[in-house]
C-alpha positions in Angstrom: 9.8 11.4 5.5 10.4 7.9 6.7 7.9 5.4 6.2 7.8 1.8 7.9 6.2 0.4 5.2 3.9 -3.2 5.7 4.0 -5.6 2.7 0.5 -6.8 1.5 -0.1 -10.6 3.3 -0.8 -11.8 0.1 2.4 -10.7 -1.1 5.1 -14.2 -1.6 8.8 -14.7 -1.5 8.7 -14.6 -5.2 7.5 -11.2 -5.9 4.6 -10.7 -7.5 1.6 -8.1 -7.9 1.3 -6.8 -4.5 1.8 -3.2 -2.7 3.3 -2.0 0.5 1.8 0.7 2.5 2.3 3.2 6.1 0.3 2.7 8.6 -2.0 5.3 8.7 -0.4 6.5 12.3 3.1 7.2 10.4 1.4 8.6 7.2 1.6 11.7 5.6 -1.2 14.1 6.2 -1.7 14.7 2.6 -2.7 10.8 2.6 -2.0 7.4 3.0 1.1 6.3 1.2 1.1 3.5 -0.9 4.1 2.0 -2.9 5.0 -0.9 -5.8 6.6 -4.0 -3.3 9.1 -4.5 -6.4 10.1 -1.2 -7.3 10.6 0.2 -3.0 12.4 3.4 -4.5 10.3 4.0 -7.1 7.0 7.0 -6.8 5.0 6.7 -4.2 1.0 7.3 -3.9 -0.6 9.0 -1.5 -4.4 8.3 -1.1 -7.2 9.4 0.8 -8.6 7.7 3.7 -11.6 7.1 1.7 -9.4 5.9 -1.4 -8.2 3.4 0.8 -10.3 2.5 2.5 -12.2 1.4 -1.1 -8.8 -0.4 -2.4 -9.1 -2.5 0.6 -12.9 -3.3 -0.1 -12.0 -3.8 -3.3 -8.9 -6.4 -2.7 -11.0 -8.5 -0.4 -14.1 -9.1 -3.1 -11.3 -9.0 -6.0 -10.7 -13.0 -7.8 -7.5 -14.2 -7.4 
């Protein structure tokens, strides 16, 4: 399946630690899937609605 994937906002130019993910309207009904920004062919993650719905809680409390 084809993904079009959204990079994190808080991702840069220069790399760095951030995540790209599908919509949850293109996402696999198995879950949401969620993928390594520098490595785009590498394993993808599929997580629950509730999964993500934490990692996003989690990201917007998180210190940068």
């Amino acid at each position: 399946m084809t993904h079009n994937w959204v990079k994190s906002s808080y991702s840069s130019q220069d790399g760095g630690n951030c995540i790209e993910w599908a919509p949850y309207t293109q996402a696999h009904e198995a879950g949401i899937p969620v993928r390594d920004s520098k490595h785009p062919t590498g394993p993808v993650l599929l997580l629950s609605p509730e999964a993500w719905t934490g990692l996003v809680e989690f990201a917007k409390h998180a210190e940068a």
